[in-house]
N, CA, C and O atoms as a Tinker XYZ file with bonds, in Angstrom:
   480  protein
     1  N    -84.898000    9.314000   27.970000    73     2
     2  CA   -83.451000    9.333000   28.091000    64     1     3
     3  C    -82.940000    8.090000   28.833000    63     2     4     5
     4  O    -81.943000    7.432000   28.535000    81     3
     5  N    -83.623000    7.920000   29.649000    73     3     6
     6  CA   -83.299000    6.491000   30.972000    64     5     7
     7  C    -83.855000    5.374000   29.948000    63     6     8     9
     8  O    -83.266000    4.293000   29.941000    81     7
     9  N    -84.572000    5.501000   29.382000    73     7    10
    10  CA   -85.352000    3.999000   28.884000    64     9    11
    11  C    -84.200000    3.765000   27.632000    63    10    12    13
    12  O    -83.861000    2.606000   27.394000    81    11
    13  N    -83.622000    4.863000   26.859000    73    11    14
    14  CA   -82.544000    4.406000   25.426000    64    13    15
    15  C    -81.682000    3.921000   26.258000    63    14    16    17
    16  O    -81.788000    2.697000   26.325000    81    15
    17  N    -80.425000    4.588000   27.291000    73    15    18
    18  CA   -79.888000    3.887000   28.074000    64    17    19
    19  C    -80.033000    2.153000   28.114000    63    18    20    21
    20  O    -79.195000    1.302000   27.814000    81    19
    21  N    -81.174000    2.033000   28.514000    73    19    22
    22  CA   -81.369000    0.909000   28.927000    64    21    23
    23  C    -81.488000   -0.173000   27.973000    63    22    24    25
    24  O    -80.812000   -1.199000   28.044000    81    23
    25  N    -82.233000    0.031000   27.201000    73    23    26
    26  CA   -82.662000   -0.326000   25.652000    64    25    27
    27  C    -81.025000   -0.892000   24.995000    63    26    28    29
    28  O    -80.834000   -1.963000   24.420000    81    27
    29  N    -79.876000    0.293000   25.318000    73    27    30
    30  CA   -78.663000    0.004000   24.794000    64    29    31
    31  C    -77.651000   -0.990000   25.310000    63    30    32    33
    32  O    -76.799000   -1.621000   24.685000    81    31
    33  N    -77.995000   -0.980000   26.836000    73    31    34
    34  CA   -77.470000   -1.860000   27.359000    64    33    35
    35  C    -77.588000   -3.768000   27.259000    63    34    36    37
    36  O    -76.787000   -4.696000   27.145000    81    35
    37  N    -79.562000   -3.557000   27.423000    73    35    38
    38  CA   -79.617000   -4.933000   26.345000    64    37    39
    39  C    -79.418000   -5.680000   25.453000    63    38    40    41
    40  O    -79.431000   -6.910000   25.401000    81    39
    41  N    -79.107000   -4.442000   24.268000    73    39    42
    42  CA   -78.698000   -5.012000   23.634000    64    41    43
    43  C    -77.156000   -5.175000   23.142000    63    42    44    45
    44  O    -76.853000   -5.752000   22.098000    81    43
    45  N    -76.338000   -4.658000   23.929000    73    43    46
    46  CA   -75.027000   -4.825000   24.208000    64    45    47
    47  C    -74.730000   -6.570000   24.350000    63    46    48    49
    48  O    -74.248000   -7.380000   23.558000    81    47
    49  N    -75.392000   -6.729000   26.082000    73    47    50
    50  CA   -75.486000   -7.871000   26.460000    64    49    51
    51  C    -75.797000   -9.028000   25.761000    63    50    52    53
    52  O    -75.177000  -10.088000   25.843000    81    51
    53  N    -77.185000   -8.710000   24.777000    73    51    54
    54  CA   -77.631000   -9.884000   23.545000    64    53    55
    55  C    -76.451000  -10.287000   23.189000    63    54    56    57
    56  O    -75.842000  -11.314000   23.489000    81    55
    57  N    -76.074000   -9.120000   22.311000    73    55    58
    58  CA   -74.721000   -9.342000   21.593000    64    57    59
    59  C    -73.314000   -9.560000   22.099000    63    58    60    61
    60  O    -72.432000   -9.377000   21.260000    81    59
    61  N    -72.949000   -9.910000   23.287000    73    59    62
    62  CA   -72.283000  -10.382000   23.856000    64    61    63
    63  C    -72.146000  -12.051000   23.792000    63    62    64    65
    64  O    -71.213000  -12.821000   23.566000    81    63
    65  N    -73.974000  -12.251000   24.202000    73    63    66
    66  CA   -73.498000  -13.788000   23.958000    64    65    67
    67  C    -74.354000  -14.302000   22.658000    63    66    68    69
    68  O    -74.896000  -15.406000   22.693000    81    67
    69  N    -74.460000  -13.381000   21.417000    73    67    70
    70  CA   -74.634000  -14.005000   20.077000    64    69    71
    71  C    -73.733000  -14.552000   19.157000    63    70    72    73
    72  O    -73.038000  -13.842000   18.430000    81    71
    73  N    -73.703000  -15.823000   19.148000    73    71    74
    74  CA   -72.573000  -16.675000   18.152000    64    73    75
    75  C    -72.196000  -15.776000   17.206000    63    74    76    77
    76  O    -73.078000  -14.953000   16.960000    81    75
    77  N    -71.102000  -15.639000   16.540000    73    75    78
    78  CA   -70.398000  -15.032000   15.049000    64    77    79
    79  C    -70.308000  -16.229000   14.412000    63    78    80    81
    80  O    -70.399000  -16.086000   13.192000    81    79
    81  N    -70.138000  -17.551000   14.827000    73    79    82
    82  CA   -69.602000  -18.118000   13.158000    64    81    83
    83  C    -70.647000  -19.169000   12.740000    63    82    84    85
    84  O    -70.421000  -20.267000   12.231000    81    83
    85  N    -72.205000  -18.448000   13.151000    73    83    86
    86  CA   -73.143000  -19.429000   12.293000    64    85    87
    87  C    -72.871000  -19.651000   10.758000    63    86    88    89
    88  O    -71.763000  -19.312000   10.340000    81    87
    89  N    -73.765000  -20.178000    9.902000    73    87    90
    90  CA   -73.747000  -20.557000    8.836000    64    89    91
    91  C    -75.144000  -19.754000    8.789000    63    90    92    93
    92  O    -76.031000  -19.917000    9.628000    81    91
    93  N    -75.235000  -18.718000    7.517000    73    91    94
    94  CA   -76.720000  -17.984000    7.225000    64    93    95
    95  C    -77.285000  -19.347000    6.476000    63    94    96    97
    96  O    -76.744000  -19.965000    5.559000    81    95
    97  N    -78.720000  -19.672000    7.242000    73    95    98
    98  CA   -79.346000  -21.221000    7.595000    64    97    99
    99  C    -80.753000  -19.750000    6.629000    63    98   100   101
   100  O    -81.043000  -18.561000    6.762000    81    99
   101  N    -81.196000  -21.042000    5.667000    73    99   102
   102  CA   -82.466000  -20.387000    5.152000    64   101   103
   103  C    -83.924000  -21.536000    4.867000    63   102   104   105
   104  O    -83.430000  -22.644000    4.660000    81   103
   105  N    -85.087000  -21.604000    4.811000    73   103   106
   106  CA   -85.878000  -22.774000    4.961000    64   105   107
   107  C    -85.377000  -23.285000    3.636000    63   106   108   109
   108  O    -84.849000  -22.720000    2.678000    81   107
   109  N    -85.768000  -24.750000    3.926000    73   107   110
   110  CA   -85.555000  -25.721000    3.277000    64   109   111
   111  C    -84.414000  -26.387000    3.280000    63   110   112   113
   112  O    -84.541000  -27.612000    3.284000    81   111
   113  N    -83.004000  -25.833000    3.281000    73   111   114
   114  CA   -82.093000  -26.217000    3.976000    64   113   115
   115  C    -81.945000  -27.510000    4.475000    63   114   116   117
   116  O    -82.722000  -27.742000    5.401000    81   115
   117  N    -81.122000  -28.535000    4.134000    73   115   118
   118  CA   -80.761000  -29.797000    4.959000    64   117   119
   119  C    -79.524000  -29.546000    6.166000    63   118   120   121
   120  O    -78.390000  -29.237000    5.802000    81   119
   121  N    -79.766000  -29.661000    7.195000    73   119   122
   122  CA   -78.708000  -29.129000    8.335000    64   121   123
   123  C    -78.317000  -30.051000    9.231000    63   122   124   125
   124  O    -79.192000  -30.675000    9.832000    81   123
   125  N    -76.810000  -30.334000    9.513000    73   123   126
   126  CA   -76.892000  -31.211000   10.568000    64   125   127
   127  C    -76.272000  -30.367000   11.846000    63   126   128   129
   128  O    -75.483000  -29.432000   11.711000    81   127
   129  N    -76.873000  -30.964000   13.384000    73   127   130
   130  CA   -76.701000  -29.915000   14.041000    64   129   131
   131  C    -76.150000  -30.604000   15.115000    63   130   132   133
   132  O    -76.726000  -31.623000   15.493000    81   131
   133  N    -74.931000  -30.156000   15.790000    73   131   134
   134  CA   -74.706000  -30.794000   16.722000    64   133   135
   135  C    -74.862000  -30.446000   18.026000    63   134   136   137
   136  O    -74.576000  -29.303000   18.384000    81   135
   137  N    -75.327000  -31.366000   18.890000    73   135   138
   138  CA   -75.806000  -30.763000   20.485000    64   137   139
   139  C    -75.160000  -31.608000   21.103000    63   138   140   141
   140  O    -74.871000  -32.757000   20.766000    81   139
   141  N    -74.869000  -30.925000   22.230000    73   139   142
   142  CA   -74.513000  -30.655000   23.741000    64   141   143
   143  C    -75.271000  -31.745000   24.072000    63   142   144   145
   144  O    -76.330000  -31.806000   23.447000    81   143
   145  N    -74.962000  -33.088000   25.267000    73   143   146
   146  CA   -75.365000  -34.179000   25.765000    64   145   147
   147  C    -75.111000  -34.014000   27.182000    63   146   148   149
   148  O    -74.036000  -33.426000   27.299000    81   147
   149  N    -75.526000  -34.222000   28.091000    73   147   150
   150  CA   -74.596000  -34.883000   29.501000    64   149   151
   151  C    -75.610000  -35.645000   29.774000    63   150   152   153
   152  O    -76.836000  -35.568000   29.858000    81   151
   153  N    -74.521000  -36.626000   29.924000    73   151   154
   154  CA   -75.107000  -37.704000   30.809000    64   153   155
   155  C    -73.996000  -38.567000   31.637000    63   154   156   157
   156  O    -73.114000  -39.229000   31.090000    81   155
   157  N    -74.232000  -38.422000   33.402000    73   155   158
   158  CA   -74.083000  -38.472000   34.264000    64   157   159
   159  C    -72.791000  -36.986000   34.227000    63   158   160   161
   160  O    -73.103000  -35.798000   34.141000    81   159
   161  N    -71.734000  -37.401000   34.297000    73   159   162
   162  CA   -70.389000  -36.630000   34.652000    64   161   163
   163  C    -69.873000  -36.388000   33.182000    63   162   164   165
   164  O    -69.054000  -35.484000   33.016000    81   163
   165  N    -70.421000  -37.351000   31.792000    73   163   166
   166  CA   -69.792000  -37.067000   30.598000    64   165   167
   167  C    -70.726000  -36.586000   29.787000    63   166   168   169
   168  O    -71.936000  -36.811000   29.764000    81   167
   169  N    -69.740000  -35.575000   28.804000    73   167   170
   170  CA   -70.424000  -34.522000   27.942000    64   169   171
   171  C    -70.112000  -35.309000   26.365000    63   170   172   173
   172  O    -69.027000  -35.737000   25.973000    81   171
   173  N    -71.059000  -35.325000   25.846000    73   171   174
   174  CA   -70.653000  -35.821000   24.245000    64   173   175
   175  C    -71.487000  -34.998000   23.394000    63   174   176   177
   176  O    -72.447000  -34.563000   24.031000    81   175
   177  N    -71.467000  -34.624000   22.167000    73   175   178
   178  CA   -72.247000  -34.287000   20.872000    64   177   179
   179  C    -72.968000  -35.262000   20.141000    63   178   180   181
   180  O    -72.470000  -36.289000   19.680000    81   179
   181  N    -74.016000  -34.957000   20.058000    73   179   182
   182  CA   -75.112000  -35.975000   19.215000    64   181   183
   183  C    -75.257000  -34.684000   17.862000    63   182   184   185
   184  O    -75.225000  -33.459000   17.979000    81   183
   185  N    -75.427000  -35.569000   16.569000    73   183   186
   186  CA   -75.814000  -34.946000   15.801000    64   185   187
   187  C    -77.357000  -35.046000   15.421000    63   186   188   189
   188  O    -77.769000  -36.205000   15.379000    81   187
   189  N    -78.210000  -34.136000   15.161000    73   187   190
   190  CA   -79.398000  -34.247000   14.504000    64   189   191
   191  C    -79.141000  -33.768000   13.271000    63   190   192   193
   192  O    -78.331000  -32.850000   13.139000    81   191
   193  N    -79.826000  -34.345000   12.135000    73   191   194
   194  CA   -79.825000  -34.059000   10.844000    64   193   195
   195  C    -81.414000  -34.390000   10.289000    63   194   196   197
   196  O    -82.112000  -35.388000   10.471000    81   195
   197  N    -81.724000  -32.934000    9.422000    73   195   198
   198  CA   -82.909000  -32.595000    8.980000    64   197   199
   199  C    -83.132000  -31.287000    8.246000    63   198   200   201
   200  O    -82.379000  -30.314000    8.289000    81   199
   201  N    -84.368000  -31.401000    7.505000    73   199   202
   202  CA   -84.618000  -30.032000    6.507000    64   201   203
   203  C    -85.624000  -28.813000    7.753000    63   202   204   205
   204  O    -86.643000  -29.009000    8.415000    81   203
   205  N    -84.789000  -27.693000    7.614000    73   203   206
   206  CA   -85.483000  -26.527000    8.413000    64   205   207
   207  C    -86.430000  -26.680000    7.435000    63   206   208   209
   208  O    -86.273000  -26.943000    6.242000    81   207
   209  N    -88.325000  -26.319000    8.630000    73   207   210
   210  CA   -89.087000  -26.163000    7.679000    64   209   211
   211  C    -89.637000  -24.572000    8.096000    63   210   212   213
   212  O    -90.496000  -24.008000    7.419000    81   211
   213  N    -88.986000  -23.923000    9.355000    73   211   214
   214  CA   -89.468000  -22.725000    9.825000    64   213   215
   215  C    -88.266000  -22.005000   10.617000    63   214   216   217
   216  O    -87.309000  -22.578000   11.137000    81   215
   217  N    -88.466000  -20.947000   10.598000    73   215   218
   218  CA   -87.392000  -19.756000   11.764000    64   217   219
   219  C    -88.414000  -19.003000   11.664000    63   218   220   221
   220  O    -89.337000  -18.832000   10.868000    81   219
   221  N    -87.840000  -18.325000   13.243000    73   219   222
   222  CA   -88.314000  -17.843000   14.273000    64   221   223
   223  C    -87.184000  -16.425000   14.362000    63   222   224   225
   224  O    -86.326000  -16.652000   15.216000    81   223
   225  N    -86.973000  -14.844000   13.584000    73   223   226
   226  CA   -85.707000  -14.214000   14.057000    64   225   227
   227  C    -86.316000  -13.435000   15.223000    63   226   228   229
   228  O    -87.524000  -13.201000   15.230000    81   227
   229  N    -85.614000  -13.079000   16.083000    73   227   230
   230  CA   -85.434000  -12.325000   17.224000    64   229   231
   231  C    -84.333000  -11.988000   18.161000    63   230   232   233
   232  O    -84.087000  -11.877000   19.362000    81   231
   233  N    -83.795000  -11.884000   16.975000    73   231   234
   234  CA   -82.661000  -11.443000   17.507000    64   233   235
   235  C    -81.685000  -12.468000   18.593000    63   234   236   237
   236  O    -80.910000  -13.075000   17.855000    81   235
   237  N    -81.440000  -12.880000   20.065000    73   235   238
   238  CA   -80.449000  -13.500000   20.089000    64   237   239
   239  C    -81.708000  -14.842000   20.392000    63   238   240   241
   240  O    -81.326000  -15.989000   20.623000    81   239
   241  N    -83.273000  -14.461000   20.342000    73   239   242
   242  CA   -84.168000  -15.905000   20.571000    64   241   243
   243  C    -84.637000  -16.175000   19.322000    63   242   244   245
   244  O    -85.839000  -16.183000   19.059000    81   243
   245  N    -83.463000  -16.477000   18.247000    73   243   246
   246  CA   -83.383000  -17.236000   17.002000    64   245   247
   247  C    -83.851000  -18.401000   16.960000    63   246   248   249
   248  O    -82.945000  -19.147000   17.332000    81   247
   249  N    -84.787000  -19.002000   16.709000    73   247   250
   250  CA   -85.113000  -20.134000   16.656000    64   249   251
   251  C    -85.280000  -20.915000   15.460000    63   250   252   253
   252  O    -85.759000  -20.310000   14.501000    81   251
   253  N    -84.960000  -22.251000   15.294000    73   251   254
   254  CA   -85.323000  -22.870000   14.037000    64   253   255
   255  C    -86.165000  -24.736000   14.271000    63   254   256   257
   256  O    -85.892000  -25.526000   15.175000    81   255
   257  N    -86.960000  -24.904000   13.373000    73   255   258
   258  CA   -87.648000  -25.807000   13.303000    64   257   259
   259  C    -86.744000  -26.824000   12.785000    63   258   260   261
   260  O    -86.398000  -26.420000   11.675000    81   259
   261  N    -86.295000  -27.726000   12.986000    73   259   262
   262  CA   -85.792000  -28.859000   12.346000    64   261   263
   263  C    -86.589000  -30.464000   11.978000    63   262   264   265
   264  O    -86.585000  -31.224000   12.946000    81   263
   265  N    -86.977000  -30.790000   11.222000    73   263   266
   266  CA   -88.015000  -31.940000   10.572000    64   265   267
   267  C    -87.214000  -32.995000   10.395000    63   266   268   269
   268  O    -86.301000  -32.556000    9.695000    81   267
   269  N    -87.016000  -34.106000   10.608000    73   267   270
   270  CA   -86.479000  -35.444000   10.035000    64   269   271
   271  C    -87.640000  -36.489000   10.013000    63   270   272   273
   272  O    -88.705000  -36.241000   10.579000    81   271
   273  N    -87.445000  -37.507000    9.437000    73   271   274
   274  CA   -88.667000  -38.761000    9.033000    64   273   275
   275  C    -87.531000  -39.892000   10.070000    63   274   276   277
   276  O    -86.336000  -39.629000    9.933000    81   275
   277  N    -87.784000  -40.769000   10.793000    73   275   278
   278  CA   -87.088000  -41.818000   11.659000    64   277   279
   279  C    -88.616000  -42.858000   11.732000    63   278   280   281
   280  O    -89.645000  -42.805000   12.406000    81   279
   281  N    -88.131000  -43.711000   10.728000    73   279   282
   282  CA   -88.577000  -45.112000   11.077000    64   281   283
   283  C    -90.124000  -44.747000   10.950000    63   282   284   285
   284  O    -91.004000  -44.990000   11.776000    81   283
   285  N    -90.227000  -44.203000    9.904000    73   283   286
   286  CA   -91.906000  -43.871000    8.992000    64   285   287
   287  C    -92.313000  -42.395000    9.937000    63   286   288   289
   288  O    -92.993000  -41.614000    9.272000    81   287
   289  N    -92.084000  -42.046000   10.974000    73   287   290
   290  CA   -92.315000  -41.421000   11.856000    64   289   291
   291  C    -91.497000  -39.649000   11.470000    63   290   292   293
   292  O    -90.292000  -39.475000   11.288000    81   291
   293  N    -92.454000  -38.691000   11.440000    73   291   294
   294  CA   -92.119000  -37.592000   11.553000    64   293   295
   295  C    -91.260000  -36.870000   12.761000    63   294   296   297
   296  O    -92.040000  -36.814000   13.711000    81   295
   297  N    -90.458000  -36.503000   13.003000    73   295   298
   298  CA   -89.406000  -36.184000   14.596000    64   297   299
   299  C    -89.378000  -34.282000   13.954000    63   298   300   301
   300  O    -89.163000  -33.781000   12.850000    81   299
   301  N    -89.607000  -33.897000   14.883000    73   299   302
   302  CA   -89.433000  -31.997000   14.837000    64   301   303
   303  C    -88.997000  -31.363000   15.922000    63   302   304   305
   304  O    -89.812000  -31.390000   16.845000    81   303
   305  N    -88.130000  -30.875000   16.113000    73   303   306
   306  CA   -87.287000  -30.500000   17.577000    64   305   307
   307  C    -86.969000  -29.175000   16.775000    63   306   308   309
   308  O    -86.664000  -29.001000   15.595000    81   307
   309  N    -87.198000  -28.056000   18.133000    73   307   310
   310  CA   -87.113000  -26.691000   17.938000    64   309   311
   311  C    -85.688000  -26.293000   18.715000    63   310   312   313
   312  O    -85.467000  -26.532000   19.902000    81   311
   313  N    -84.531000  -25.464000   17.554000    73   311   314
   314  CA   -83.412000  -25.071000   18.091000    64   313   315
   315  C    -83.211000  -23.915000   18.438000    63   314   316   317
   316  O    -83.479000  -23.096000   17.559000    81   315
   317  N    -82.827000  -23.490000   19.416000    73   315   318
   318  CA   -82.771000  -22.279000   19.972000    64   317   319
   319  C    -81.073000  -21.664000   19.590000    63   318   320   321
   320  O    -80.173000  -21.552000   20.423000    81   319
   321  N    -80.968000  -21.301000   17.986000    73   319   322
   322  CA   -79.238000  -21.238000   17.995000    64   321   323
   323  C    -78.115000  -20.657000   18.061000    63   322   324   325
   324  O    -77.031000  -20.757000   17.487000    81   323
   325  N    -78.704000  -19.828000   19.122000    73   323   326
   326  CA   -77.421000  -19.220000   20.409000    64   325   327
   327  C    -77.129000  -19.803000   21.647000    63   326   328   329
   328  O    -76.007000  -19.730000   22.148000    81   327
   329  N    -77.961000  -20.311000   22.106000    73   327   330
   330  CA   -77.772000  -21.325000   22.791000    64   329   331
   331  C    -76.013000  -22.613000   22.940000    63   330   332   333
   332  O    -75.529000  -23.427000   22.154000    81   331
   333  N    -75.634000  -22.168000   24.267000    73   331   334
   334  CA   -74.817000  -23.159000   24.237000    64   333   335
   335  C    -74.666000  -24.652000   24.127000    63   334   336   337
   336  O    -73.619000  -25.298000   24.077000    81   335
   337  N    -76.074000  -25.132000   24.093000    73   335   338
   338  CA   -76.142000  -26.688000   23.603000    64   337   339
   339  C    -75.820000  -26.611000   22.955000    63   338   340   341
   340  O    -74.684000  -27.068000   22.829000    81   339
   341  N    -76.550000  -25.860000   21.688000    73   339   342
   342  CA   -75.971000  -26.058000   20.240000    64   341   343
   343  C    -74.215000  -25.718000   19.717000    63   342   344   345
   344  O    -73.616000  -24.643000   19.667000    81   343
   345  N    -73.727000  -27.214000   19.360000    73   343   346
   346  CA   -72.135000  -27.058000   19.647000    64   345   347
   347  C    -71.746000  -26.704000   17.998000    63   346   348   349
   348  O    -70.968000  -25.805000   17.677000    81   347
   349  N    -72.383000  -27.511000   17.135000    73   347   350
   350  CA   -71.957000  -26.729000   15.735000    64   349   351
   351  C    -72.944000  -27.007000   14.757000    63   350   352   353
   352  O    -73.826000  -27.752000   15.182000    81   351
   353  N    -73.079000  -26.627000   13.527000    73   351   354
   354  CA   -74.213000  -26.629000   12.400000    64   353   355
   355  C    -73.428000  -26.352000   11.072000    63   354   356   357
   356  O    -72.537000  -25.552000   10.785000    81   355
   357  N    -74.264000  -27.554000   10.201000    73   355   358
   358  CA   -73.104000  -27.722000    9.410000    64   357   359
   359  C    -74.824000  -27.360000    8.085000    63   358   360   361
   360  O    -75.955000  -27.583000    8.518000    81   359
   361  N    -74.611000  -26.837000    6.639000    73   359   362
   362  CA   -75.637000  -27.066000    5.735000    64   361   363
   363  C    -75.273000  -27.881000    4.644000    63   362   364   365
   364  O    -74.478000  -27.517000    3.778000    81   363
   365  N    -75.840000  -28.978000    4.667000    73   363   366
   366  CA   -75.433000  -30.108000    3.934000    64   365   367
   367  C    -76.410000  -29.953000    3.013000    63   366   368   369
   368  O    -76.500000  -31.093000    2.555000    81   367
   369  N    -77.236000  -29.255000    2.419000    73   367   370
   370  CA   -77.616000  -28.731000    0.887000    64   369   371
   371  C    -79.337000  -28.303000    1.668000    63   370   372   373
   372  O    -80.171000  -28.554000    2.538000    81   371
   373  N    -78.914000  -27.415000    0.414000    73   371   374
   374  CA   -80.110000  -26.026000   -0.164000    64   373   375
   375  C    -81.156000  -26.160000   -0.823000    63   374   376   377
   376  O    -80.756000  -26.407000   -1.961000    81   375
   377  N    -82.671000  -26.150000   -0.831000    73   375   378
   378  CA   -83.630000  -26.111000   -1.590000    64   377   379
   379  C    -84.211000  -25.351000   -2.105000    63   378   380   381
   380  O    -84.604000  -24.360000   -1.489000    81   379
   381  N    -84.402000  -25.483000   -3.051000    73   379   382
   382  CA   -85.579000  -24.156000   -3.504000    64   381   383
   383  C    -86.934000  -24.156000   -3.025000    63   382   384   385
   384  O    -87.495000  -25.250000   -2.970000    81   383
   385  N    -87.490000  -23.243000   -2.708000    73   383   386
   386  CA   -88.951000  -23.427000   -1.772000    64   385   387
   387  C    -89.521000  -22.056000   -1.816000    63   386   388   389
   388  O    -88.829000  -21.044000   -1.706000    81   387
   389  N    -90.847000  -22.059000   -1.983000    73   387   390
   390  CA   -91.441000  -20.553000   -2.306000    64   389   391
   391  C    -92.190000  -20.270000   -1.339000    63   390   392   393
   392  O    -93.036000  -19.403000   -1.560000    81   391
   393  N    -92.139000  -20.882000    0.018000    73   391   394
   394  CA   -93.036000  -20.608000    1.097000    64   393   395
   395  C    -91.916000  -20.309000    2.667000    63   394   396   397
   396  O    -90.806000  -20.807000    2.856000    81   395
   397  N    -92.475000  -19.606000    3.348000    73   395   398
   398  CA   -91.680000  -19.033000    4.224000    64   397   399
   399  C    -91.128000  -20.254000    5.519000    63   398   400   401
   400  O    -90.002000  -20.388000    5.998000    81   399
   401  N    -92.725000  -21.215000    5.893000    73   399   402
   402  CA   -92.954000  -22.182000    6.705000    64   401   403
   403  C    -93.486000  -22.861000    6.231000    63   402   404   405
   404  O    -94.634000  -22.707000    5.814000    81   403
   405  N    -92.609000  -24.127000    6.120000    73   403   406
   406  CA   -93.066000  -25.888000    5.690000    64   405   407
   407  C    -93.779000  -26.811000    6.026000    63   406   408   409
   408  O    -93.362000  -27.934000    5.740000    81   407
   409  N    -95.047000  -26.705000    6.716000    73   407   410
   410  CA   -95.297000  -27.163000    7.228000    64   409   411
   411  C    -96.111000  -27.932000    6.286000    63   410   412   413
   412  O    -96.374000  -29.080000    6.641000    81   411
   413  N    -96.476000  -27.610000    5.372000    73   411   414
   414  CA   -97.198000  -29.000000    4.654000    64   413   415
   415  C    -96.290000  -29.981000    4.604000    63   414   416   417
   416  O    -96.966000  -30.833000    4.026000    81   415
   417  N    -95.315000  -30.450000    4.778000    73   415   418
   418  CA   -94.046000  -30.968000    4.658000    64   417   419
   419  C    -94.581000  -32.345000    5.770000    63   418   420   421
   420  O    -93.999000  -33.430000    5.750000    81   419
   421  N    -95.832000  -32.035000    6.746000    73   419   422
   422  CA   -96.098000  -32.845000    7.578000    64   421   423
   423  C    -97.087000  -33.802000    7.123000    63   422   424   425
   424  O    -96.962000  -34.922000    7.619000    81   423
   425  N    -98.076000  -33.635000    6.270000    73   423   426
   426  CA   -98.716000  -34.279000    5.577000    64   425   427
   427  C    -98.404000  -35.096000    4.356000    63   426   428   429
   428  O    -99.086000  -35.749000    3.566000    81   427
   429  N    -97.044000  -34.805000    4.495000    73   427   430
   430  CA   -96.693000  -35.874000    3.179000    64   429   431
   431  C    -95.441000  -37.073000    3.393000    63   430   432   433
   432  O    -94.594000  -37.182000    4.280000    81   431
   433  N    -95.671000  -37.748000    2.409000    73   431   434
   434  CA   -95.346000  -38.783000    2.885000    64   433   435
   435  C    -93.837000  -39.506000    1.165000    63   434   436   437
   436  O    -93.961000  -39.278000   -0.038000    81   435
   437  N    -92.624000  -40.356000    1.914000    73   435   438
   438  CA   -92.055000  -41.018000    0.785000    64   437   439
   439  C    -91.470000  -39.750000   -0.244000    63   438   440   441
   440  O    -91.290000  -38.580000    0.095000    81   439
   441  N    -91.291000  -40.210000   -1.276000    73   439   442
   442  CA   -91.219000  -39.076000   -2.194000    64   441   443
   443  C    -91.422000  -37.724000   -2.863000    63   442   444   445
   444  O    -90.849000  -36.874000   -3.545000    81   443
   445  N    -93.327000  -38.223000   -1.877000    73   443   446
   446  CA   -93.784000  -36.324000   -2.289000    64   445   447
   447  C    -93.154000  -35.243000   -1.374000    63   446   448   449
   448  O    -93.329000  -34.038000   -1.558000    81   447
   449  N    -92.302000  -35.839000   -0.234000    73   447   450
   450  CA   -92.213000  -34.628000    0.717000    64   449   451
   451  C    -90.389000  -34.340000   -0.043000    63   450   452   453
   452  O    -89.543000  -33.757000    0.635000    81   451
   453  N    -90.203000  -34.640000   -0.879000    73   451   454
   454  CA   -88.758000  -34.044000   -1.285000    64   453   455
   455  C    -89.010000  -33.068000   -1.963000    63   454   456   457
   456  O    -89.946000  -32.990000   -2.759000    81   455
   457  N    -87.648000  -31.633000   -1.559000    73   455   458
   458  CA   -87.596000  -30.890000   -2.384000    64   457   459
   459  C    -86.504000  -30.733000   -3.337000    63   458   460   461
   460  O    -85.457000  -31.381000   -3.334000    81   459
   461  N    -86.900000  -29.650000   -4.299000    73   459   462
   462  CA   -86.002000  -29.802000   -5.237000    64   461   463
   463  C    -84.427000  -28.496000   -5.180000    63   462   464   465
   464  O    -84.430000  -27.267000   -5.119000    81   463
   465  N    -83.349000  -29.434000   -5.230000    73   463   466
   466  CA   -82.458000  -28.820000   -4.807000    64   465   467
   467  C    -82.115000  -27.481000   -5.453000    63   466   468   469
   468  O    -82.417000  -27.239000   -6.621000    81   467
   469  N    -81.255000  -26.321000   -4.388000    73   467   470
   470  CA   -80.732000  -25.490000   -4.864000    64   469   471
   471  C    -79.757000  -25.482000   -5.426000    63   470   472   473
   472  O    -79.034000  -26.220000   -4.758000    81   471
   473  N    -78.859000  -24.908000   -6.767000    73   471   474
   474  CA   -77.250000  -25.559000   -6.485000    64   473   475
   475  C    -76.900000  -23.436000   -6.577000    63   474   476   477
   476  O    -77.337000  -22.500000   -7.246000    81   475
   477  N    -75.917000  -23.622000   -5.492000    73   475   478
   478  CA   -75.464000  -21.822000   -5.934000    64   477   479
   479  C    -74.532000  -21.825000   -6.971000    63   478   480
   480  O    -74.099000  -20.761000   -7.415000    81   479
């Protein structure tokens, strides 16, 4: 009886501070994402832009993998996106992909690592 209580209250709270106006983000996905900066006394938005190659659901510790190629070089930064860094997320196109996590996506290189688009 004490433990549902409690159980209910958590997840009250989750959902208190879980964003409403994501964008439903699915792998393969090209996303650009904008984050939260400070540096010294000023706050600015940097955008990252890249294909999700993985999520993580759990409810408000949503996480997503983001992949970009910079200067021959593979870059992968993990978003946590309830999180108040994360200031907005935009899906700048859809792939078709038959695997849950992309990670072969790391072994390839130039042309072979493109996928082929979704159109809805």
């Amino acid at each position: 009886m004490v433990r549902l209580n409690i159980q209910e209250t958590v997840n009250n709270l989750e959902n208190s501070f879980k964003k409403k106006d994501l964008p439903t983000i699915s792998i393969g996905d090209t996303i650009k994402i904008g984050v939260k900066i400070v540096e010294g006394n000023k706050e600015r938005v940097q955008f990252y832009e890249g294909t999700v190659i993985a999520k993580k659901n759990s409810s408000i510790n949503t996480t997503i993998t983001v992949r970009k190629v910079l200067q021959g070089i593979g870059v992968e930064r993990i978003f946590l996106i309830h999180s108040p860094k994360v200031d907005s997320m935009e899906i700048l196109r859809s792939s078709k992909v038959r695997r849950s996590k992309l990670y072969f996506l790391r072994k390839l290189k130039g042309k072979a690592s493109r996928l082929k688009q979704r159109f809805q």
